[in-house]
C-alpha positions, 0 to 999 in steps of 0.5 A: 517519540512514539513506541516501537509498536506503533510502528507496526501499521496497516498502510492505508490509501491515500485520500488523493489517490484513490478512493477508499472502501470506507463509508462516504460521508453523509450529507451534514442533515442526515448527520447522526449527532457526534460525541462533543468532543470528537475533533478534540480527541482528533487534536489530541491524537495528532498531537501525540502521533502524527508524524509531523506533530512538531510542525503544528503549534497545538496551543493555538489549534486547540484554541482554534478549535474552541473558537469555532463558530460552527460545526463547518467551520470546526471540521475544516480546522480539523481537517486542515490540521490533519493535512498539515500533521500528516502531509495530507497522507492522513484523512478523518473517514466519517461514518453515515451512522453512529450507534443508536442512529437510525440506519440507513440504506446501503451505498453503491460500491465506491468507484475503487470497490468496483476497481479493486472487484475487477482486478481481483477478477482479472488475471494479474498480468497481460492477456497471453496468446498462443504466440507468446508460449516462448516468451522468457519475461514474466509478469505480475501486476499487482492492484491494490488491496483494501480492507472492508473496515465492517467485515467480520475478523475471519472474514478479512483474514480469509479476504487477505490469504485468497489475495495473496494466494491470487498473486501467488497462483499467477507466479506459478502459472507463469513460471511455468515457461522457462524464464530469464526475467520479470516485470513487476508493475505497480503502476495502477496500485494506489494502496490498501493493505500492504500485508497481502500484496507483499505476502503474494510476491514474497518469492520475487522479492526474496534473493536467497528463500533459505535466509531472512532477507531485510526488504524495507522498515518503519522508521520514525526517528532512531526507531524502526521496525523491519519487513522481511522475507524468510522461508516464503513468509512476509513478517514484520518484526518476527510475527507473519500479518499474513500467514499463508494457508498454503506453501509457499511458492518457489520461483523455478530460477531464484533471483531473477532480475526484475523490472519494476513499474511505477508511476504517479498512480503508486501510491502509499501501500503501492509505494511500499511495495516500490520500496520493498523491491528498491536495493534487491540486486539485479533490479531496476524500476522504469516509469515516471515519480510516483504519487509521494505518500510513502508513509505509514497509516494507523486505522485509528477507531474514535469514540463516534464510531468514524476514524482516523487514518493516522500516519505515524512513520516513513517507508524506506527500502531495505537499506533503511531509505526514503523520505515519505515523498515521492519515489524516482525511478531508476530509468525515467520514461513515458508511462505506457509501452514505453515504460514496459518496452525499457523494462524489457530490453534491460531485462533481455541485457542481464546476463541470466537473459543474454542469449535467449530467444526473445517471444517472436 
C-alpha cells in the first residue's frame, strides 16, 4: 500500500491522447549509453508502485527481463510491462541525451506544444460579436496545460500562476453580462498539470466561496487524499499546488448551474477536471465517454536521466466515485453543436434561466 503522500501526483497526459512536452526519444544510433540497470529500477518501481502491481507476476518479469537477447527486446518487456501495471496510463519518456553526452541540437515543438501555444494564445471560449452582448450563458474552455520538465523551478511556478490567471481573467470578463448559466467545455483537454486548470476555474467549481468544498480525491485502497475548494484557492490536503498571486475571482451570481462538455479527447488531467464538476448541484455534463484514463501520474526522475510516468491512484468525484476508466455523461449526444445546443437548453431550463431573454 503505497503512502498517503504518494498520493499527492501531478497528472500527466496520456501517451495515446495527446502527445507530451517531454523530449522525443532519439533513434537507438544516436542513443547515449544508459546506466545498466535502468529497466530494472523501471521493474522494481512498478513492483512497489504501480497502481495495478498485483496484476504482474514479477518473479518471472524479472526474470524476463534478465533473459533478454537485446536492448530491443529488454525495452519491449519494459514497455509492456508498463501498460499492464498502469493500464497503459504510464509511459517510460526517454531523454535524447544523459549527462556526459554529447549534446544535441534542439527539437521543433512537438504538435501538442504548438496545441497547447495556440490555446493559451487564444481566448478560452468562442469568439463573441456584437449580437451576443445579451446572451445569459457563459463559457470557458479550458486546454490542457503542460509542464516544461527542463524549465528552471520559478520558471514553472511563474508558467502555472499566468494559466490560472489566463482562465480566471476570461471568467471576469464574461461575467461581465448579467448571467444565468455556464458551459464548461473540456472536450479538447487531453491532460497536463491539473493544478493550474483547477485553480483557474476554481470559482465555478465552488457552490458556497466562504466554506471548504470537497471537489474530488486520490484514492488508492482505504486511502485518499482530497482536493478541495476554499476561499477561491484549490488545495490538496491542506497545501494550495498553486497559489494565486492575485485575488481570487468572485463569480457576480454564485452557484450557477453548469454544462459541462466532454468527449473521447478528456483525458487524464482533463478527465480530472470532469470529475471535479461531477456531484456539484445544479450540474449536468453532455457529449460522448471520455478517453478512460482517469488515474493519477507521479513524474518519477530514473537514475539516466529519462523518466517515468507512474500511476499510483484513481481520480474520483467529490462523492469519493470512479473507477480510472472512462467517464459517461450525463446526457449522451453528438460531439459538436449538438453537444453545445443540449447543454444550452437544459441551461435555459434551470430555474436561475427561466424567464430570461435568450441571445437573439
Amino acid at each position: 500500500m503505497a503512502k498517503a503522500k504518494g498520493l499527492a501526483v501531478l497528472l500527466t497526459t496520456t501517451a495515446l491522447t495527446a502527445a507530451c512536452i517531454f523530449p522525443t526519444l532519439a533513434a537507438p544510433s544516436s542513443r547515449a549509453p544508459e546506466t545498466p540497470d535502468v529497466r530494472e529500477t523501471i521493474l522494481q518501481l512498478l513492483e512497489q508502485r504501480a497502481l495495478h502491481s498485483d496484476q504482474i507476476d514479477w518473479p518471472a518479469a524479472h526474470q524476463q527481463l534478465k533473459q533478454a537477447r537485446s536492448t530491443d527486446e529488454a525495452d519491449r518487456i519494459v514497455t509492456e510491462l508498463i501498460a499492464r501495471s498502469t493500464a497503459n496510463h504510464g509511459r517510460w519518456i526517454r531523454t535524447q541525451a544523459v549527462p556526459g553526452a554529447a549534446e544535441e541540437k534542439p527539437r521543433p515543438a512537438s504538435t501538442q506544444q504548438v496545441r497547447q501555444r495556440n490555446a493559451e494564445a487564444d481566448p478560452p471560449g468562442p469568439k463573441r460579436g456584437p449580437e451576443d452582448a445579451n446572451d445569459p450563458i457563459g463559457w470557458i474552455r479550458v486546454p490542457p496545460f503542460l509542464d516544461n520538465p527542463s524549465a528552471p523551478r520559478e520558471l514553472t511556478r511563474q508558467r502555472r500562476q499566468a494559466f490560472a490567471r489566463m482562465l480566471q481573467s476570461w471568467l471576469r470578463s464574461e461575467d461581465q453580462r448579467p448571467l444565468c448559466g455556464w458551459i464548461v467545455d473540456l472536450r479538447q483537454n487531453g491532460g497536463g498539470n491539473m493544478w493550474p486548470m483547477l485553480a483557474g476555474i476554481a470559482p465555478l467549481l465552488s457552490t458556497d466561496p466562504k466554506h471548504r468544498e470537497v471537489i474530488g480525491a486520490f484514492v488508492r485502497g482505504a486511502e485518499h487524499q482530497t482536493w478541495s475548494v476554499e476561499s477561491g484557492q484549490v488545495l490538496l490536503g491542506d497545501r494550495s499546488p498553486v497559489s494565486l498571486d492575485s485575488a481570487a475571482y468572485v463569480l457576480r451570481q454564485p452557484a450557477p448551474p453548469i454544462a459541462v462538455l466532454f468527449g473521447p479527447r478528456t483525458a487524464s488531467s482533463g478527465e480530472a477536471l470532469a470529475l471535479a464538476f461531477r456531484g456539484r448541484p445544479a450540474t449536468r455534463s453532455f457529449g460522448q465517454k471520455t478517453a478512460g484514463y482517469s488515474t493519477a501520474n507521479v513524474p518519477t526522475p530514473l537514475p539516466d536521466g529519462s523518466r517515468l510516468l507512474l500511476t499510483v491512484s484513481v481520480s474520483v468525484d467529490r462523492n469519493l466515485k470512479g473507477d480510472g476508466g472512462k467517464l459517461e455523461p450525463d446526457v449522451a449526444v453528438e460531439d459538436g453543436v449538438e453537444a453545445e445546443s443540449a447543454a444550452r437548453s437544459w441551461l435555459m431550463a434551470q430555474p436561475a434561466c427561466r424567464g430570461v431573454a435568450k441571445s437573439p
